[in-house]
N, C-alpha and C positions, 0 to 999 in steps of 0.2 A: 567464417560465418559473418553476415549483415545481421547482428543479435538485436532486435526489438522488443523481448520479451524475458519476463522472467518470475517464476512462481517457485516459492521455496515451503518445504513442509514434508513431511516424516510420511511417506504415502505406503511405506513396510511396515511402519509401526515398532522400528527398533531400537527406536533412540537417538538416532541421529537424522540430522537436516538432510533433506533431499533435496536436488534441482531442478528444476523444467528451466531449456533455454531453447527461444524461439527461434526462426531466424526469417529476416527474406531469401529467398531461394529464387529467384525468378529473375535474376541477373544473368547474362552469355558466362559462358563456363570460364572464362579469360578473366572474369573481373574477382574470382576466386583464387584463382590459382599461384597462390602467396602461400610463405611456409608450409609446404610439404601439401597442400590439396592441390585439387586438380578440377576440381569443379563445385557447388555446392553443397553446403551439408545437409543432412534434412535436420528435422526439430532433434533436439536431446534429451535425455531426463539423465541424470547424474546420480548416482546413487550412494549417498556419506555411510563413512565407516570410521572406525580409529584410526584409518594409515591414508584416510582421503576421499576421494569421489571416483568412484569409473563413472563408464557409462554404461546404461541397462540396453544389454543388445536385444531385450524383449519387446521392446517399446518400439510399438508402431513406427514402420517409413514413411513420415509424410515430408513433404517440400511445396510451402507455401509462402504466405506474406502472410506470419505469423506476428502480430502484432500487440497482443495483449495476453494474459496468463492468470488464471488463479486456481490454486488448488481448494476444496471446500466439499464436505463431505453431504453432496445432495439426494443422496437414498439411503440416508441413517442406518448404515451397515457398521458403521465404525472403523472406516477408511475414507481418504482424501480423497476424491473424484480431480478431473481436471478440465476447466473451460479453455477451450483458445478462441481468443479473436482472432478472425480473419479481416485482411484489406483487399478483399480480390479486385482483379482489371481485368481478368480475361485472358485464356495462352495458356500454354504449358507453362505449370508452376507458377501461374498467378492463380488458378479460378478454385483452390481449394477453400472449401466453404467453413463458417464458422460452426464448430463442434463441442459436444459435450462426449468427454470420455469417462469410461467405467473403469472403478479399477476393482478389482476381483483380487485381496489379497499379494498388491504389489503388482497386479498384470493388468494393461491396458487396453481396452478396447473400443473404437467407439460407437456409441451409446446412439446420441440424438445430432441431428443437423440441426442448428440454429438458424442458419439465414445461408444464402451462396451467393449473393450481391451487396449485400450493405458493405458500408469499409466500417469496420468497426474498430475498434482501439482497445481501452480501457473498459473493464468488468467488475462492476459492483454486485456485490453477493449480501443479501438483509431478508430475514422473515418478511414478510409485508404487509401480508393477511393475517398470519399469527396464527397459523395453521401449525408449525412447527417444522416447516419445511421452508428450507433456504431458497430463495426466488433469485434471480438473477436480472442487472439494471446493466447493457450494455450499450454502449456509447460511440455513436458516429462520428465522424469529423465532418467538416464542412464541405468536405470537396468531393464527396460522392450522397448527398443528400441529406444530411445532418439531421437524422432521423432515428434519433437514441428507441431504445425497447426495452417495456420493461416485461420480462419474462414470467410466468407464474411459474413454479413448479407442481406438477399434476399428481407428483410419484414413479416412481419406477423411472428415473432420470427421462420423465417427458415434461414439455414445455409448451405453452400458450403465452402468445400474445396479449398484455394485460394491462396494453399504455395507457389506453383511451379508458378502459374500466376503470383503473386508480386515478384519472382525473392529470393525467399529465398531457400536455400538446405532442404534439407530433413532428414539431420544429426545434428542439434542443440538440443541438451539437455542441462538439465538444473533443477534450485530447483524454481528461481523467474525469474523479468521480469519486464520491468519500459517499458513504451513505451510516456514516457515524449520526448518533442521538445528539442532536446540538443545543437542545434547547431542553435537555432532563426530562420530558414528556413518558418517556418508557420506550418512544416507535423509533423507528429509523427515518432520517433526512435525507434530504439529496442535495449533493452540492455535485454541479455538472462545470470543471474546468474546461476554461475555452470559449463558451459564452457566459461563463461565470454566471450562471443561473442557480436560484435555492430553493427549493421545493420541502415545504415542510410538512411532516404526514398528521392526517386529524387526529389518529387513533381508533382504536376499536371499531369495526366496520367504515371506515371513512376511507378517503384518497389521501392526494396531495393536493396543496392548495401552494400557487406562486409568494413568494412572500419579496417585496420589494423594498423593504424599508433600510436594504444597508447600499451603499454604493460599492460597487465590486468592478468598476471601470476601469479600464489599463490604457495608458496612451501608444499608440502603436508608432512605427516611420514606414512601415513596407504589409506588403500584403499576406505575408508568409511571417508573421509576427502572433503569435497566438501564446496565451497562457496553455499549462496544460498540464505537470502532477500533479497529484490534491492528496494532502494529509489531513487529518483533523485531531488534535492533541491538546490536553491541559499544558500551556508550556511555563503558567506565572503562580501556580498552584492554587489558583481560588475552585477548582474541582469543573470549572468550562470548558469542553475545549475550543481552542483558537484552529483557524485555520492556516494551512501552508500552502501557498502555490509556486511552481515553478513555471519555469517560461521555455520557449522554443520558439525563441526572436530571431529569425534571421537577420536582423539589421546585425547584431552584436560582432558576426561575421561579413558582413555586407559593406557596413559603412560606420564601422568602430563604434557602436554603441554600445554604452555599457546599461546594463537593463538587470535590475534584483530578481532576487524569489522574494515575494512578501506576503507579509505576514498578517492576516484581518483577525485582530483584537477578537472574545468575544465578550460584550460588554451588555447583552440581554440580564432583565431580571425575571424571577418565578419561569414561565414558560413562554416567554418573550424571548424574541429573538431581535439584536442589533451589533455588524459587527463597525470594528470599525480599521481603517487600514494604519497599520502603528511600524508600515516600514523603515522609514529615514528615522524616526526617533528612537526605533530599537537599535538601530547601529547597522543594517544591513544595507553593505554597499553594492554598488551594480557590479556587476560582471559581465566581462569582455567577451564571452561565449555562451554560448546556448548550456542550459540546466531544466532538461527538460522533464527531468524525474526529482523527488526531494524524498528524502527520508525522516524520520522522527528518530533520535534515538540517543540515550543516555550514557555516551559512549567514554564517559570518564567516571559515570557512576556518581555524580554529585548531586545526585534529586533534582536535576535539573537538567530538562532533556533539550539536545544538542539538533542543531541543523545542519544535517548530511547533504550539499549538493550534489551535481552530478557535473558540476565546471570544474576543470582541472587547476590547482593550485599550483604555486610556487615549486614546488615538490616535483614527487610521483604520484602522490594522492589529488582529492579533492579538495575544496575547500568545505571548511566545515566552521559552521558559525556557532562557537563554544555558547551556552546560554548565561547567562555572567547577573542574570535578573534576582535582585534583592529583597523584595516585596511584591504581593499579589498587582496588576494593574500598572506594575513598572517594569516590561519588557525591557532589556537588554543583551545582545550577542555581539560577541569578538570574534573575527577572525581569525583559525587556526594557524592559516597561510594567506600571505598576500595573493590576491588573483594571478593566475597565470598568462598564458597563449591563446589560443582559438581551440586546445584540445578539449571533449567532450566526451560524457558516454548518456548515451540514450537513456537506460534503464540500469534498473542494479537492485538490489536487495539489503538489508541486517539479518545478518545472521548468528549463530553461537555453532559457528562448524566444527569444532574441534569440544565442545562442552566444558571448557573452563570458564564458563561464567561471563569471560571477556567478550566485548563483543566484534563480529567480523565484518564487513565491507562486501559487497558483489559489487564491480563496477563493469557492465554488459558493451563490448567494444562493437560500433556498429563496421565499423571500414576491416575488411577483411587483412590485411597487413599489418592492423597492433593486435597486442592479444586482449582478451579480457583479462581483469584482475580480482585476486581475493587478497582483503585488505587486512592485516591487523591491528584492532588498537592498542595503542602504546602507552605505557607513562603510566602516571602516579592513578589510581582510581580507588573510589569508597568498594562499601557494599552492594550486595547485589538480591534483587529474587528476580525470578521467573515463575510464573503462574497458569497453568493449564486446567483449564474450566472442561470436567466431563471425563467420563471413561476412557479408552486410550483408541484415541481415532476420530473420538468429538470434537469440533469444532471450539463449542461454546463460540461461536460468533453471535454479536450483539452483548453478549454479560458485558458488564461495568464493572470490574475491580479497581476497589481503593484501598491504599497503604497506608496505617497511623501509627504514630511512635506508640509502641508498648503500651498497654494498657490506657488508651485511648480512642479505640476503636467507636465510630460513627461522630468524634468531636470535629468540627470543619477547621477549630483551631489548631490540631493537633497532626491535619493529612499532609504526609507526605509524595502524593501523587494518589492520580485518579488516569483511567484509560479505558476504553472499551475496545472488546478485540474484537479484530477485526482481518480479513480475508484479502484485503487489496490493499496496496499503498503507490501511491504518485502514480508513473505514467507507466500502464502498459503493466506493471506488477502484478503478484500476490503475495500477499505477506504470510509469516508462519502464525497462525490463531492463536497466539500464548499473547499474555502482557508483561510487559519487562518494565523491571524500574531500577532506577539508581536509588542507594539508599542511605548516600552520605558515610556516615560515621554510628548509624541505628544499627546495630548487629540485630538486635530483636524488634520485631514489627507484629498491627494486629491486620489482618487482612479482614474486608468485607467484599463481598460475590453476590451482585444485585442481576439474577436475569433478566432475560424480555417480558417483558408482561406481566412484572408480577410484583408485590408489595414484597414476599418474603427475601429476608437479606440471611446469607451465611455467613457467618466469624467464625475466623480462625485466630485465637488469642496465642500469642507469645512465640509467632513463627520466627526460627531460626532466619538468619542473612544465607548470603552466598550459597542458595539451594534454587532449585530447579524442582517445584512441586507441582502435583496436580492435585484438586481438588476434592479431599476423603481419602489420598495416599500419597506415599512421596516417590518420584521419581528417580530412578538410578542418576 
């Protein structure tokens, strides 16, 4: 496979992670034909169990230029639906259009055509309207008319064009796209990686309005230099999240550039937005290859969440910038491993595949001659929760959970992390809708579960560590 994509989440409803992996497909059959294939694959969906993942031979035969992925449950059935971005050019096995599939109980079908010319990428999933129906923000690049959409959903997995209604322009390109709450307001934001643009929503019957007051600038050396995952995470504990970008510099492979993933502070008060770039003083060095996807994620368990590249390290792995920050507003990360080669992977995922709490690595191989990798982490780690907002199949995308030491629930002196979940991560992803936190050396925590729209907060007083819950019952 040339893997471009990748959406992770439970689409059986059985307990375990499931995969979607995209690929392009529109290559002559000879540039495949490395370990044991003979010509292209089409898309995959993987299906986890205790002893692993097959693959679901139910699942529709397409072969496209599958480039973006999220799972997200958009006709409140109580199953994960699935978006693909398309990058069509045209040809056999280029011209497959971008789709909404229906999943009926584990089985997939699809539903609606999105667009069958745009090249689209990355796929943001957020209420908009507050209708209670997950809308869709998917995002062009620049080289087929960088002319992002943002989708309303109607019901019954149909879609309308609803850029120009919510007040956005019609020239946003881009590689990713977070549509995380940035500024605590209650709505969802857009931050569109690539032109690094940030659209913040009014609320309640409003749009988006451009908001320019932070600089989000990148210095380029080549034309093929573009930022492009986007995470959005509290990474210094003050309950904001900060933003993550990664890159897909071709100098870094061109003409030995080493170029970061960085990191924009966010340093707004009340519902004020201003971020500000805290790369080189957080400790984050360039790297010699392209990291075109980033992850968030807590992978030693120390209440302090960790940066997952997508550049290959010293290692077999990636590098990963441990977060080592000691006070709110004092970002700092170490590297796991010194930078490596020029090796790279497009996209990838966190996941908990095996459900021991620990958590796992997707690293998505685009060159058909390495494979991809499923990563474990290792080493010393605290506690742990996971958190699933909703009946078994909901989303809860857009909630904000936060975690306070024991019998401190709603003190901002006392939070142990803060996250809202979310449906998409960095480049071309979709993330699994649970929020995960490292929980240090706290065996016992109080949880609070703020949804969209709304003033009332749920507590959960005196939750066990190392559990896997969902919201009004607990999870096997």
């Amino acid at each position: 496979m040339m893997a471009h994509a990748v959406a992770a989440g439970d689409v059986n409803n059985d307990g375990w992670a499931d995969l979607f992996v995209g690929t392009f497909a529109d290559r002559p059959a000879a540039e495949y034909a490395v370990r044991g294939a003979s010509g292209p694959s089409p898309d995959r969906l993987l299906l986890g169990s205790a002893e692993g993942f097959t693959v679901d031979e139910s699942f529709p035969e397409m072969r496209g230029r599958t480039s973006g992925a999220v799972f997200a449950d958009l006709d409140g059935d109580g199953d994960l639906d699935l978006v693909l971005a398309r990058n069509p050019r045209g040809g056999e096995r280029q011209s497959a259009p971008s789709v909404v599939l229906r999943n009926d109980d584990g089985r997939f079908t699809e539903a609606f055509v999105l667009d069958e010319a745009r090249g689209f990428r990355s796929i943001g999933v957020a209420d908009v309207d507050g209708d209670g129906l997950l809308d869709l923000f998917v995002v062009e690049d620049k080289w087929t008319g960088g002319s992002s959409v943002l989708y309303r959903n109607e019901g019954d997995l149909r879609f309308a064009d609803a850029t120009a209604k919510f007040g956005l322009p019609a020239d946003v390109h881009g590689l990713g796209v977070s549509t995380t709450d940035l500024n605590g307001d209650g709505f969802p934001d857009l931050f569109v990686a690539g032109s690094n643009r940030l659209f913040l929503h009014q609320g309640a019957g409003g749009g988006f309005r451009e908001d320019t007051g932070s600089d989000f600038a990148w210095e380029t050396y080549g034309k093929e230099d573009d930022p492009a995952g986007v995470v959005a995470r509290d990474l210094d504990g003050d309950g904001r999240p900060e933003l993550v970008v990664g890159q897909h510099f071709n100098s870094t492979l061109d003409d030995g550039r080493r170029v970061p993933i960085r990191v924009y502070a966010n340093r707004g008060e009340g519902d004020g937005v201003r971020f500000v770039d805290v790369t080189e003083s957080a400790g984050l060095v360039g790297l010699p290859t392209k990291s075109p996807h980033i992850e968030v994620a807590d992978l030693d368990a120390d209440g302090r969440p960790d940066l997952v590249t997508t550049a290959a390290g010293s290692g077999t792995g990636p590098v990963v910038f441990r977060n080592v920050t000691d006070a709110p507003g004092h970002l700092r990360f170490e590297a796991s491993a010194a930078p490596g080669g020029d090796q790279y992977w497009v996209t990838g995922a966190v996941l908990d595949a095996d459900r021991d709490g620990a958590l796992d690595v997707l690293l998505a191989e685009w060159f058909p001659d390495k494979p991809s990798l499923l990563l474990a982490a290792t080493g010393a780690r605290g506690h742990w929760l996971t958190v699933e907002v909703g009946a078994a199949g909901t989303t809860g995308v857009g909630a904000e959970v936060s975690v306070y030491e024991a019998g401190h629930a709603g003190d901002p002196a006392h939070l142990l992390g803060r996250t809202e979940i979310s449906a998409q991560s960095g480049y071309g992803a979709g993330a699994e809708p649970v929020a995960r936190f490292g929980l240090g050396e706290a065996s016992t925590v109080d949880v609070e579960i703020r949804r969209p729209r709304t003033e009332t907060v749920e507590t959960l007083r005196g939750v066990e560590a190392d559990r896997w819950i969902r919201v009004g019952a607990a999870c096997a």
